[in-house]
BAMI-629144 format. One line per field, with one value per residue: residue number from 1; residue in three letters; x, y, z of N, C-alpha, C in turn. Coordinates in steps of 0.2 Angstrom, whole numbers. Layout:
BEGIN
num = NUM / ...
residu = ala / ...
nxx = X / ...
nyy = Y / ...
nzz = Z / ...
caxx = X / ...
cayy = Y / ...
cazz = Z / ...
cxx = X / ...
cyy = Y / ...
czz = Z / ...
//
This chain:
BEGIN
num = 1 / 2 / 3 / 4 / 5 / 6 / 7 / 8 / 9 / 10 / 11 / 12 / 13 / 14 / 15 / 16 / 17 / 18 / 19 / 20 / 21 / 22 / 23 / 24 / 25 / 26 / 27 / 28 / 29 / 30 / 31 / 32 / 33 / 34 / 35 / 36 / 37 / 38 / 39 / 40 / 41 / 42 / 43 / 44 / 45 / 46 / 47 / 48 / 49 / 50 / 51 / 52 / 53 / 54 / 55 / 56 / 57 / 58 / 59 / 60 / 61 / 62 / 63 / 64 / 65 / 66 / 67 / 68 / 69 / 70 / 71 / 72 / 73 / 74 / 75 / 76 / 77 / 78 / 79 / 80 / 81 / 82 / 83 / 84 / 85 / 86 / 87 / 88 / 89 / 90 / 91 / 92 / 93 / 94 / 95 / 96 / 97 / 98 / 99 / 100 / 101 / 102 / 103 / 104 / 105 / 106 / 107 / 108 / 109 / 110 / 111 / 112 / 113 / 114 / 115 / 116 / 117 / 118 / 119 / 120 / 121 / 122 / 123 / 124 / 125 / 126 / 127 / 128 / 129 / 130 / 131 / 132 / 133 / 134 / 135 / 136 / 137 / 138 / 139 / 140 / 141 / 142 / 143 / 144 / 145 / 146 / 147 / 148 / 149 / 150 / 151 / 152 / 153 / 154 / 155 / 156 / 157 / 158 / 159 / 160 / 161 / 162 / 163 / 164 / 165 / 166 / 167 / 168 / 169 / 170 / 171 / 172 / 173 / 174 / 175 / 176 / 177 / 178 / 179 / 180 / 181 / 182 / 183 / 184 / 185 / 186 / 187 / 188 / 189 / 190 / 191 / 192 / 193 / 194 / 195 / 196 / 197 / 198 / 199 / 200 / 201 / 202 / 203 / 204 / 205 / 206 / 207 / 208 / 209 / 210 / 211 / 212 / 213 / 214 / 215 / 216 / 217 / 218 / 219 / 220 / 221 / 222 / 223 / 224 / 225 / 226 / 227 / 228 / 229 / 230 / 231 / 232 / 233 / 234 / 235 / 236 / 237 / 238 / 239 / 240 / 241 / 242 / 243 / 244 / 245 / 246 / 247 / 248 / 249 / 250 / 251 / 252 / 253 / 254 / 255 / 256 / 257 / 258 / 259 / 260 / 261 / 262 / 263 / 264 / 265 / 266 / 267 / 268 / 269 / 270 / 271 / 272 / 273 / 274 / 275 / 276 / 277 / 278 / 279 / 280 / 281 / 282 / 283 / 284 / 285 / 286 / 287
residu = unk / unk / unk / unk / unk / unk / unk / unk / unk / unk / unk / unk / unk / unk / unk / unk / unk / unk / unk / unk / unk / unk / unk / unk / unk / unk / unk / unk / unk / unk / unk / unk / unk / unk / unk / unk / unk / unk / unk / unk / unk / unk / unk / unk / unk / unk / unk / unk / unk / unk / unk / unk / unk / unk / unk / unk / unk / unk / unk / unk / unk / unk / unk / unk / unk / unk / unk / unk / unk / unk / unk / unk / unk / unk / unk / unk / unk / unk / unk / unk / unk / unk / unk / unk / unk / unk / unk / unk / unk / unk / unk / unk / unk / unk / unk / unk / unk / unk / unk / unk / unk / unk / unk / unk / unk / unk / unk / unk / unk / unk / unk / unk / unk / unk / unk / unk / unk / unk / unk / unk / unk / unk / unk / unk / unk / unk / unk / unk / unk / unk / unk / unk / unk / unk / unk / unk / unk / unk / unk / unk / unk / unk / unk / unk / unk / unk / unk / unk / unk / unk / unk / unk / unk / unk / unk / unk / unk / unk / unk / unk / unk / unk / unk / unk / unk / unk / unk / unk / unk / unk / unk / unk / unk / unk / unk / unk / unk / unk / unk / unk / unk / unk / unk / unk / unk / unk / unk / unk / unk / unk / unk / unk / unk / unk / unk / unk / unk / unk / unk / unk / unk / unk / unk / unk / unk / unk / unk / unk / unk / unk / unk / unk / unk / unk / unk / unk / unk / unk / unk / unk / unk / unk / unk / unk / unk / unk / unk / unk / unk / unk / unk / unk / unk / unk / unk / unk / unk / unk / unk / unk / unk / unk / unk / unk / unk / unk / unk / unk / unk / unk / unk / unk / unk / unk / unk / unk / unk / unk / unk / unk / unk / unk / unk / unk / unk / unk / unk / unk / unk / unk / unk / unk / unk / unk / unk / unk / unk / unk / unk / unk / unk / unk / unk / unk / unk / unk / unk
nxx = 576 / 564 / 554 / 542 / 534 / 523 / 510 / 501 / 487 / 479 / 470 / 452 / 448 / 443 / 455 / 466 / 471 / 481 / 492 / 499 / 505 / 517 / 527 / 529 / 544 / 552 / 556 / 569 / 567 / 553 / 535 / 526 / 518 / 507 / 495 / 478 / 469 / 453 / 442 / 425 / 406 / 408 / 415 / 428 / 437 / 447 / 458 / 472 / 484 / 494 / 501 / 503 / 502 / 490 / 480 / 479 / 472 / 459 / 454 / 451 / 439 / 431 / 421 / 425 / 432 / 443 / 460 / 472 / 490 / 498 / 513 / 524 / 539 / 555 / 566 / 571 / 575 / 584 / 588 / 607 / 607 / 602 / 592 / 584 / 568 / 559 / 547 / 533 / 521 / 508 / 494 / 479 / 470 / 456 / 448 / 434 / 430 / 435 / 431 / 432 / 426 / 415 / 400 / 391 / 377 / 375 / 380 / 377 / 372 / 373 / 369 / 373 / 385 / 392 / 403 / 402 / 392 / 403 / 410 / 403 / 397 / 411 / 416 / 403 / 407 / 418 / 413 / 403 / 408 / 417 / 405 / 401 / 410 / 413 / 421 / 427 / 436 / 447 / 464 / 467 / 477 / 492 / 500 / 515 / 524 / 541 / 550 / 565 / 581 / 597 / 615 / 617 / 616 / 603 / 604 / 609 / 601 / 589 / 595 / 596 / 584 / 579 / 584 / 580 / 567 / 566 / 569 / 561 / 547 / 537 / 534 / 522 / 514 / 509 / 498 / 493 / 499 / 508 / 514 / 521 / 529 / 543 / 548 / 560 / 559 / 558 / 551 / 540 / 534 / 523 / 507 / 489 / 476 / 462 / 465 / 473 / 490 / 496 / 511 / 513 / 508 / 512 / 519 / 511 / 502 / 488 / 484 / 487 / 481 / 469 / 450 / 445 / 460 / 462 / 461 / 470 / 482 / 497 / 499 / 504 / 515 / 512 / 521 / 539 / 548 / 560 / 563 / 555 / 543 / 536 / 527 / 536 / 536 / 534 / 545 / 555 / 551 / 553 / 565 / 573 / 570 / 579 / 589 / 606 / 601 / 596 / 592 / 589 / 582 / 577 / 563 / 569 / 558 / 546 / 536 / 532 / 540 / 547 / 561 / 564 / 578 / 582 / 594 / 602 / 607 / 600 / 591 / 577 / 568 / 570 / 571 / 555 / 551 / 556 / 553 / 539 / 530 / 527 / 520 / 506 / 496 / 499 / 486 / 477 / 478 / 477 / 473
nyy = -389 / -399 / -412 / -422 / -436 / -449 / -461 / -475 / -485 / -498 / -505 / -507 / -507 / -500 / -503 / -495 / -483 / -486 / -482 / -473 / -475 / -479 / -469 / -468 / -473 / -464 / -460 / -460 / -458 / -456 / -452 / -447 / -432 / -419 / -408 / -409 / -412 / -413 / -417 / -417 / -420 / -408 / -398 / -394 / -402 / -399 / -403 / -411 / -422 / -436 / -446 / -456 / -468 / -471 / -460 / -465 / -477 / -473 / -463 / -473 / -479 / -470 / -460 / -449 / -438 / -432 / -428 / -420 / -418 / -411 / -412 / -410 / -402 / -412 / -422 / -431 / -449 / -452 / -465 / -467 / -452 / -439 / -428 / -411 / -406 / -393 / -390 / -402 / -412 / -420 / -427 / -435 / -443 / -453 / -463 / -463 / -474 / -481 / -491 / -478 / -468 / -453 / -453 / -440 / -440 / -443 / -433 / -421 / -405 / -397 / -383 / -373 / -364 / -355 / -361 / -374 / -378 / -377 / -385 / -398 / -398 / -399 / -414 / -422 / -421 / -428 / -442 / -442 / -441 / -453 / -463 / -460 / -465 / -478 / -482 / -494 / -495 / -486 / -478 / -473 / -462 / -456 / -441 / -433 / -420 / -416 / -401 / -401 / -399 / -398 / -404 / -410 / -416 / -417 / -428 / -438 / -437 / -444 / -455 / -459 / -462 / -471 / -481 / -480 / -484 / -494 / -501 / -499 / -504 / -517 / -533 / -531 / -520 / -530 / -533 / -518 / -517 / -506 / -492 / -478 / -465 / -452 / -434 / -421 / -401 / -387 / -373 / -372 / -381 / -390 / -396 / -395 / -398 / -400 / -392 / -386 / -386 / -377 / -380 / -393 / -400 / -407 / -418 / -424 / -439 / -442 / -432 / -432 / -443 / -451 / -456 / -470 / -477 / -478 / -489 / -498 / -493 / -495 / -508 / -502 / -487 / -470 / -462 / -459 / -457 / -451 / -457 / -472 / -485 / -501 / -514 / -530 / -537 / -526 / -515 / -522 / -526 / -513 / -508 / -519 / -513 / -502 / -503 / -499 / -487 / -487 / -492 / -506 / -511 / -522 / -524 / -528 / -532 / -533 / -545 / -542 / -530 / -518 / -505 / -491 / -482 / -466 / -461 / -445 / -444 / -451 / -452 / -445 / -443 / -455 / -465 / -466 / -471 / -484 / -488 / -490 / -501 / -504 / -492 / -479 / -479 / -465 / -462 / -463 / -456 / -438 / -425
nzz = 235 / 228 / 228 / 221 / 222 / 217 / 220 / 217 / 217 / 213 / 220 / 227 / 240 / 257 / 262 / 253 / 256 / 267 / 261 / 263 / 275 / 266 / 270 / 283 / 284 / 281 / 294 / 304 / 320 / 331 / 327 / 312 / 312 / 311 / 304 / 297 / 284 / 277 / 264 / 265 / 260 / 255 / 264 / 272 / 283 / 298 / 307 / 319 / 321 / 329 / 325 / 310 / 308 / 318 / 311 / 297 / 299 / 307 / 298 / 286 / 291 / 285 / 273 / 260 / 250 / 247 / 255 / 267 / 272 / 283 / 286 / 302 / 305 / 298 / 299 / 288 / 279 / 266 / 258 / 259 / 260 / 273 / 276 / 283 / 282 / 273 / 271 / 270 / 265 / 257 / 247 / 247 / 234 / 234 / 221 / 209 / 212 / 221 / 237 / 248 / 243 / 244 / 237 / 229 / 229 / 241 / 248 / 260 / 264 / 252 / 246 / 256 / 254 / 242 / 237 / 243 / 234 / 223 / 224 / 226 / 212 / 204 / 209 / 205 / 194 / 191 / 194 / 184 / 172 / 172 / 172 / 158 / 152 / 156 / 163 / 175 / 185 / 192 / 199 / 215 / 221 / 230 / 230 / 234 / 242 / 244 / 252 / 252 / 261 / 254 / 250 / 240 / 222 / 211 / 203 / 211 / 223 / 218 / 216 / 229 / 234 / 225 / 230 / 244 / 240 / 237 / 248 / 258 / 254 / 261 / 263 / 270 / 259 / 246 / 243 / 237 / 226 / 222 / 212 / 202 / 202 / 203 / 201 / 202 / 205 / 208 / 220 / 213 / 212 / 219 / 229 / 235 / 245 / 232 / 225 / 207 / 203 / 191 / 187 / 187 / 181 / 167 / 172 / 180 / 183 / 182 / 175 / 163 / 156 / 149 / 152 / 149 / 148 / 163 / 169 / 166 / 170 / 180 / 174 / 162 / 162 / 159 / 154 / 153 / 168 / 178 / 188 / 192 / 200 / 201 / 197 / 194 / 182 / 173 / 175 / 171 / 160 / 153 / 157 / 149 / 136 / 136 / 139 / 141 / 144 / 158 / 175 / 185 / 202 / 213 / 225 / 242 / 253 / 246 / 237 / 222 / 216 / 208 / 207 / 195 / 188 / 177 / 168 / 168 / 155 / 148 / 134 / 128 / 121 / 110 / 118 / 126 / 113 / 110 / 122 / 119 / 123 / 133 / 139 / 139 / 126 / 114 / 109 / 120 / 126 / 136 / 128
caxx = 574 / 556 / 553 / 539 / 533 / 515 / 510 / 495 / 486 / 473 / 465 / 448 / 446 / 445 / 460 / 470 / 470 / 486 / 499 / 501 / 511 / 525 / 528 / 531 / 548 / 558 / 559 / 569 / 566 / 548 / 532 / 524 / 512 / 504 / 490 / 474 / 463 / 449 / 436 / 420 / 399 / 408 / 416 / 435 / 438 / 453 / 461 / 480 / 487 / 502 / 503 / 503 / 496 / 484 / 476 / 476 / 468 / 453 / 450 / 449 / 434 / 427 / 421 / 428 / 434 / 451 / 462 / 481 / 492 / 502 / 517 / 530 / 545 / 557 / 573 / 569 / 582 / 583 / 596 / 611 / 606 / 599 / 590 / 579 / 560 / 557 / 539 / 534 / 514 / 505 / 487 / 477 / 463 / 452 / 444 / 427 / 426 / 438 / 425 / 436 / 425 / 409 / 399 / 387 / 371 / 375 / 381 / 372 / 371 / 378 / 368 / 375 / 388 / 395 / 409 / 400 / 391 / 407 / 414 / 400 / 399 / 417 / 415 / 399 / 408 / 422 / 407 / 399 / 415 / 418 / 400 / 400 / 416 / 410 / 423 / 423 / 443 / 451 / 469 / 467 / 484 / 496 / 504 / 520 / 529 / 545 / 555 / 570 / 588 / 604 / 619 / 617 / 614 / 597 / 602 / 612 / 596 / 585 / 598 / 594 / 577 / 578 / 587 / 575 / 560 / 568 / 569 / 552 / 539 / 539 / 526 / 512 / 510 / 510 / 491 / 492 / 501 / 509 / 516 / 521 / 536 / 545 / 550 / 562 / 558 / 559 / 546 / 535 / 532 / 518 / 501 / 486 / 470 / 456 / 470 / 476 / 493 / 499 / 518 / 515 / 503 / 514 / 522 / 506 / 500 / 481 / 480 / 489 / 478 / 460 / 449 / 448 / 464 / 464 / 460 / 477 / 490 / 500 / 500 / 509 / 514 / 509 / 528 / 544 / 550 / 568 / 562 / 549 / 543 / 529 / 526 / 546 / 538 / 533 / 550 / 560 / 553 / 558 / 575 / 576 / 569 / 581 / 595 / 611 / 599 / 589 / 595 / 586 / 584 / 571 / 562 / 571 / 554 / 539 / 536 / 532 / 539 / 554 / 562 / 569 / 582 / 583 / 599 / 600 / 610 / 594 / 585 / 569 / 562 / 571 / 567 / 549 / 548 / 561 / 550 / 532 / 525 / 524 / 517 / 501 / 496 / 497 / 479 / 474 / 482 / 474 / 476
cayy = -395 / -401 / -421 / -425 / -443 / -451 / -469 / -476 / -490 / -502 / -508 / -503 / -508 / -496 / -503 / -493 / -479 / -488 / -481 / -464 / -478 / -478 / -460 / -468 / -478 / -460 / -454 / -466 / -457 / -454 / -451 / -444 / -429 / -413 / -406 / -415 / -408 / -419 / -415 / -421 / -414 / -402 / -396 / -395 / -403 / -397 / -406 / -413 / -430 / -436 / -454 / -456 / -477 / -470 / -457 / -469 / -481 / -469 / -461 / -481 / -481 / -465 / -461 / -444 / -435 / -429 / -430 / -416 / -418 / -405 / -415 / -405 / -400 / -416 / -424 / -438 / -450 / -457 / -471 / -463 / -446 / -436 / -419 / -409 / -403 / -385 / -391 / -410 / -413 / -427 / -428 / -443 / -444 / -459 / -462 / -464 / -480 / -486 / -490 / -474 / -462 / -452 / -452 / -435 / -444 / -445 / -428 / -415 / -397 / -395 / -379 / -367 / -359 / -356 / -364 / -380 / -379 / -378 / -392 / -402 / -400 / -403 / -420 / -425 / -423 / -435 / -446 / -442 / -445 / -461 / -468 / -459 / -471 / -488 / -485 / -496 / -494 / -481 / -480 / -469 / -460 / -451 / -436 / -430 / -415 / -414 / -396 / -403 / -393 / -405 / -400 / -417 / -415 / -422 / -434 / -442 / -438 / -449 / -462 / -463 / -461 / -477 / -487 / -477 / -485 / -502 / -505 / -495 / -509 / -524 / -538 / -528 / -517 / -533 / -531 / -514 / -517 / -498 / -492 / -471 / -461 / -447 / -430 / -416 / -397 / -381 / -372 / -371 / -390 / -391 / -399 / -396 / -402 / -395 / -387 / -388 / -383 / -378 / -382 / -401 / -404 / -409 / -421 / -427 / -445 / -443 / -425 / -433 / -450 / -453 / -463 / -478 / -479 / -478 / -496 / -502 / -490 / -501 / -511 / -496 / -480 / -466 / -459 / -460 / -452 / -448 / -462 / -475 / -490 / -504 / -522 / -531 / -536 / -519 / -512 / -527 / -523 / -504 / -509 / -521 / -512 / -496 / -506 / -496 / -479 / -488 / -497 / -507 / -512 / -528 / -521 / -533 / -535 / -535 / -550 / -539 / -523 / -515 / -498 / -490 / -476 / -468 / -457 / -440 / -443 / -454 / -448 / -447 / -447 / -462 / -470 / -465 / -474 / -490 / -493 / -489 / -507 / -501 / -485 / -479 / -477 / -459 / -460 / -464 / -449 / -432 / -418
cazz = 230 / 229 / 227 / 220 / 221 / 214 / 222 / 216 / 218 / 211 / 225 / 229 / 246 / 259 / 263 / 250 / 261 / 269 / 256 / 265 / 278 / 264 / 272 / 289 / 281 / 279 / 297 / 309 / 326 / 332 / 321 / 307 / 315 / 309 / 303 / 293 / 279 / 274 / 260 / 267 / 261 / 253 / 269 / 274 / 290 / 299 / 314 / 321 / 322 / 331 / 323 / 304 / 310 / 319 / 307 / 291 / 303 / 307 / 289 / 283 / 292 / 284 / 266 / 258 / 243 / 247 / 261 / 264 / 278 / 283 / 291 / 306 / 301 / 304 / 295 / 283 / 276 / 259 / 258 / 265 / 259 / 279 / 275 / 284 / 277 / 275 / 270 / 268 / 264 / 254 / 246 / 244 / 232 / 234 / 216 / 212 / 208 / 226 / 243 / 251 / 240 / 247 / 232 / 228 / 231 / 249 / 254 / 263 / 264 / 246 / 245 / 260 / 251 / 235 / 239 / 244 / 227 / 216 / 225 / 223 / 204 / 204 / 212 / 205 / 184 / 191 / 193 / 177 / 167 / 172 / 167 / 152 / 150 / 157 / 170 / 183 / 189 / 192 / 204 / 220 / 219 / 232 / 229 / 240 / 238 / 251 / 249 / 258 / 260 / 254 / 243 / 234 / 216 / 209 / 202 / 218 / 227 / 213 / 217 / 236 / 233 / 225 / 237 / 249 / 239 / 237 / 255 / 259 / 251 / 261 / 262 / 268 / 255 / 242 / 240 / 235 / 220 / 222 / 207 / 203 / 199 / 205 / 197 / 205 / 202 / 212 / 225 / 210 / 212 / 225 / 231 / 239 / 243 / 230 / 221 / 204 / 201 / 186 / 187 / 191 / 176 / 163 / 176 / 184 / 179 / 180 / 172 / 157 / 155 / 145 / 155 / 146 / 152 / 170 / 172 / 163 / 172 / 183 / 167 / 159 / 162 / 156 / 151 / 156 / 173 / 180 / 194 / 190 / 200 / 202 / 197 / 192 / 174 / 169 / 174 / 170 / 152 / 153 / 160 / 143 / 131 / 137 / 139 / 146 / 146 / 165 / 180 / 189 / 206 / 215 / 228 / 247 / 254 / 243 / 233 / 215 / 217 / 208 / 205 / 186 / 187 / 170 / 169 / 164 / 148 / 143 / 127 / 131 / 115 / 109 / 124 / 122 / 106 / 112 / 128 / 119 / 124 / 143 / 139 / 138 / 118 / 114 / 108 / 125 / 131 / 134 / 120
cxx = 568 / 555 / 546 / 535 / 524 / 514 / 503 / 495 / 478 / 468 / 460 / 443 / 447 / 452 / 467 / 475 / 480 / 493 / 500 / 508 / 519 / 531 / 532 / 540 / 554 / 559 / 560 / 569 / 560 / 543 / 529 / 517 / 512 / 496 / 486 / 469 / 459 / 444 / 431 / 413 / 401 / 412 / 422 / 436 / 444 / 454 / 469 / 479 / 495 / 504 / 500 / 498 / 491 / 477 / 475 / 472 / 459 / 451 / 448 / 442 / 429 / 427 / 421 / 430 / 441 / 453 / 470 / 481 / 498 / 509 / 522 / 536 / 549 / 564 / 571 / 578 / 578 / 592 / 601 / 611 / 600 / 597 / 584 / 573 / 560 / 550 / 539 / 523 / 511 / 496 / 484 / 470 / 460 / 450 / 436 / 423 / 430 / 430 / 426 / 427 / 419 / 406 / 394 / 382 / 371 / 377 / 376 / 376 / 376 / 374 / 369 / 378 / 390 / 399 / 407 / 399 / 396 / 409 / 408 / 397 / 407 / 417 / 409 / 401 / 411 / 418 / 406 / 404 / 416 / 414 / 400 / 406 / 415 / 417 / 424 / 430 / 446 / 457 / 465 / 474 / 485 / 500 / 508 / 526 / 534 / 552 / 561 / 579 / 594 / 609 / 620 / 613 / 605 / 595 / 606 / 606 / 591 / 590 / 595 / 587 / 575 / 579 / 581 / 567 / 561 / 565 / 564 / 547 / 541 / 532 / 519 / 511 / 510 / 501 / 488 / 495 / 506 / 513 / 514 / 530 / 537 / 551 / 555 / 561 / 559 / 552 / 539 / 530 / 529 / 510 / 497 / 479 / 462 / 460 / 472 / 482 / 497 / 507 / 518 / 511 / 505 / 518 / 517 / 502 / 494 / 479 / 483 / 487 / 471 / 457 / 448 / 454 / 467 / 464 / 466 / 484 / 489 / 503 / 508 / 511 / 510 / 513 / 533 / 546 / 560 / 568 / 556 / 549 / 535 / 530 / 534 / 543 / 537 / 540 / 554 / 558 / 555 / 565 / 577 / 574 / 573 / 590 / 602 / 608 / 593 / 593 / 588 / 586 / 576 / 571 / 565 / 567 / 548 / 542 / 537 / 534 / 546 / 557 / 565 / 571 / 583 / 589 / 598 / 603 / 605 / 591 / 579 / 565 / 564 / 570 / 562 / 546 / 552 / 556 / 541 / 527 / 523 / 523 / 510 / 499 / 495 / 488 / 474 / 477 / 478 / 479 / 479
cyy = -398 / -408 / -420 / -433 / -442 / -458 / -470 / -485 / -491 / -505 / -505 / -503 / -499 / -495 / -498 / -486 / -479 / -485 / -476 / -468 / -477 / -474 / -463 / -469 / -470 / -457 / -462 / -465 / -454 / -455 / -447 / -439 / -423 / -410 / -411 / -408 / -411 / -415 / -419 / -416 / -409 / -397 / -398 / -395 / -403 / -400 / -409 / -420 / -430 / -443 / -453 / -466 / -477 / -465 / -462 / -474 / -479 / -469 / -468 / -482 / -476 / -466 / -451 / -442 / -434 / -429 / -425 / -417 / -416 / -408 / -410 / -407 / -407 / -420 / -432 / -441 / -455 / -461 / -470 / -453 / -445 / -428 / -418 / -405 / -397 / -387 / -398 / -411 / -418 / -421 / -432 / -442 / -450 / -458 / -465 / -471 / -484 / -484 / -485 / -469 / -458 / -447 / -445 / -437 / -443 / -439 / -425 / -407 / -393 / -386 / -373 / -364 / -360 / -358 / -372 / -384 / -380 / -385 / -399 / -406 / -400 / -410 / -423 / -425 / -426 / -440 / -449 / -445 / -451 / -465 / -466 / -464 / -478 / -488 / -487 / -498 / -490 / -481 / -474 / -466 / -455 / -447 / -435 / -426 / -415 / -407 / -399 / -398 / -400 / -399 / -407 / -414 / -421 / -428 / -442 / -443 / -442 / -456 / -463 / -462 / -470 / -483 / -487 / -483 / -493 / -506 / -505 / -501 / -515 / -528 / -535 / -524 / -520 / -531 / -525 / -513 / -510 / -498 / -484 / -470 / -456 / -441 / -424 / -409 / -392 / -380 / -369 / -378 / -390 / -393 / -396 / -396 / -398 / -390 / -389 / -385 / -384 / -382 / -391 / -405 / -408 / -415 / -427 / -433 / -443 / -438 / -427 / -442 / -449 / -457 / -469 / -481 / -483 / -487 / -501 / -499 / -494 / -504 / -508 / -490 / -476 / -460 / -461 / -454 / -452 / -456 / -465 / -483 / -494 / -511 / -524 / -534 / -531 / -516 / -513 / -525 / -519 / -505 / -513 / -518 / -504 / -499 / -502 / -489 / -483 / -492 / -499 / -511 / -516 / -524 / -529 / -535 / -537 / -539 / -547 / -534 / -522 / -507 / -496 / -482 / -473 / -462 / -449 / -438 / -447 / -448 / -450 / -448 / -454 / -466 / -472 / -473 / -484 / -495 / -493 / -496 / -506 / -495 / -484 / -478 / -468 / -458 / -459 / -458 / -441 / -427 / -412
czz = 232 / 227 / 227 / 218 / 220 / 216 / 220 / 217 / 215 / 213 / 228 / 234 / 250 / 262 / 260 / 252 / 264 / 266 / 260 / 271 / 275 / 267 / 278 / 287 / 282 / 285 / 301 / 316 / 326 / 328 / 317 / 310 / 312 / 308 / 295 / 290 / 275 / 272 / 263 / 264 / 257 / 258 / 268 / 281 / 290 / 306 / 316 / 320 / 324 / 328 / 316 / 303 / 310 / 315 / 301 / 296 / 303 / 300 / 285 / 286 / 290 / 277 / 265 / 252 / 243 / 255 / 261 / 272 / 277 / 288 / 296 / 303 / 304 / 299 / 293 / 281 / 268 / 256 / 261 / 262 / 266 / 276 / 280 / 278 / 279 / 275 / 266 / 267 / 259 / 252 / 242 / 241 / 230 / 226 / 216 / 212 / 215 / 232 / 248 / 249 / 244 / 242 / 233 / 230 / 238 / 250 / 254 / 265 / 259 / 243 / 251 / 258 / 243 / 232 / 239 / 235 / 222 / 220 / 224 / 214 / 202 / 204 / 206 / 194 / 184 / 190 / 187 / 172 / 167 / 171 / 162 / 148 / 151 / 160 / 175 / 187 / 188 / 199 / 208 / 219 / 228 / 231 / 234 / 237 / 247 / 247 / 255 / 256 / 259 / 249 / 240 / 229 / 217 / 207 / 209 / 222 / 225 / 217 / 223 / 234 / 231 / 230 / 243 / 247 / 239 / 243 / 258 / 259 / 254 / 258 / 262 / 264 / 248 / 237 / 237 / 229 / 216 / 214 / 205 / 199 / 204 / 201 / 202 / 202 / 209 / 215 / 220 / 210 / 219 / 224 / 234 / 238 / 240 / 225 / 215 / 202 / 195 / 183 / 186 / 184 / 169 / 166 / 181 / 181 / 176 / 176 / 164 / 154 / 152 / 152 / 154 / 147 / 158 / 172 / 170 / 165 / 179 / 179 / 163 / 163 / 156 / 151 / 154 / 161 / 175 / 185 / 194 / 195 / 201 / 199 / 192 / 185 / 171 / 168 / 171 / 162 / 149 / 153 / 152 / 138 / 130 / 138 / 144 / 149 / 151 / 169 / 183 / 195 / 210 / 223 / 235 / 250 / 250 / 239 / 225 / 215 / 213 / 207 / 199 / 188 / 179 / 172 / 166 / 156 / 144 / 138 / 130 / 126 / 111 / 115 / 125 / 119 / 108 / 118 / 127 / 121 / 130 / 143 / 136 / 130 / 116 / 112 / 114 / 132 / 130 / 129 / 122
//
């Protein structure tokens, strides 16, 4: 089973960086260590880390484009659901509008390879896009894909997942405003850095948004997910405007945070259409 979460955040300090912490919350003996793949110039720097702390800590003080980390194998818990990871890995993309990013203008040696060069016009039409839009906020978002082995159903493991996220967010991560979803799918459902994969796209916030929008998700969603959480009046509306088809659940540390379960006997197109004030306006959605 593949767990797909999406955390995003609006804050466009380097601070923002800090969300990959949530991560720490799932193991309760030892830390968070693997392997690092940071887009930088066009370059993919490769290196270890034994602290999940201490890695966010450093990259905070750098400016980059993307960032994957290959976590060791290791047994996570989500509420009282314990599974081990066949393969657990994240990827954080800074936007280009957060102090993380390391705009085009500034790199060097974008002409050594052919490689360097597509990445650099990659990167440099994120840019262009967003002036061409007069935007000037964009969320940074984490991706996490965890293949974990259980014999709990999906939707048992949605549930812990939520309890799991409740209790996750305390005080320190109020300033980042977190807010995302989470989707389940098979070993099609995967990440990586520089990569688009197909399987995730119809699931995937930023690949189903306009840019005129990007500045108001948080606000909204962008759709309705299995597992949706982020500021308690956005959800608190969802959870009323869905009535018996949503649970919800206040997050025990953080001041604004809450979680919405929608079941799987939810309609999704009448729910859709029942919770369209928190959702993004189809117009403002790619075609």
């Amino acid at each position: 089973m593949n767990l797909y979460f999406q955390f995003f955040t609006q804050n466009q300090t380097s601070e923002s960086v800090e969300i990959v912490r949530i991560l720490e919350s799932l193991v309760r003996k030892g830390s968070l260590g693997g392997r690092s793949k940071v887009s930088v110039h066009g370059e993919t720097r490769r290196s270890t880390f034994k602290s999940l702390e201490v890695f966010a800590a450093k990259i905070a003080e750098k400016r980059f484009n993307q960032f994957e980390l290959i976590f060791d194998p290791v047994q996570v818990h989500f509420g009282n659901i314990v599974a081990d990871t066949r393969s657990f890995n994240c990827v954080f993309s800074p936007s280009p509008t957060c102090a993380l990013w390391l705009p085009t203008r500034e790199w060097r040696g974008t002409d050594v390879t052919r490689t360097s060069r597509n990445k650099y016009m990659t990167v440099q039409n994120k840019e262009q896009v967003l002036r061409a839009h007069h935007v000037t906020k964009e969320p940074s978002v984490l991706e996490v894909v965890l293949a974990i082995d259980t014999k709990s159903s999906p939707d048992t493991v949605l549930d812990a997942c939520a309890d799991w996220l409740a209790g996750a967010l305390t005080k320190d991560f109020d300033k980042f405003h977190i807010f995302g979803c989470c989707d389940i799918g098979g070993p099609e459902v995967r990440i990586e850095i520089e990569v688009r994969t197909i399987a995730v796209w119809d699931i995937q916030v930023m690949a189903n948004v306009k840019p005129p929008a990007y500045p108001i998700l948080g606000d909204r969603f962008e759709a309705l997910h299995p597992l949706m959480f982020g500021a308690k009046r956005v959800c608190q509306g969802i959870n009323k405007a869905l009535e018996k088809d949503a649970s919800l659940t206040s997050a025990s540390g953080a001041r604004d945070f809450a979680v919405l379960r929608l079941p799987p006997t939810c309609d999704k197109e009448s729910a859709m259409i029942r919770a369209a004030k928190w959702l993004i306006n189809p117009a403002d959605k790619t075609g």
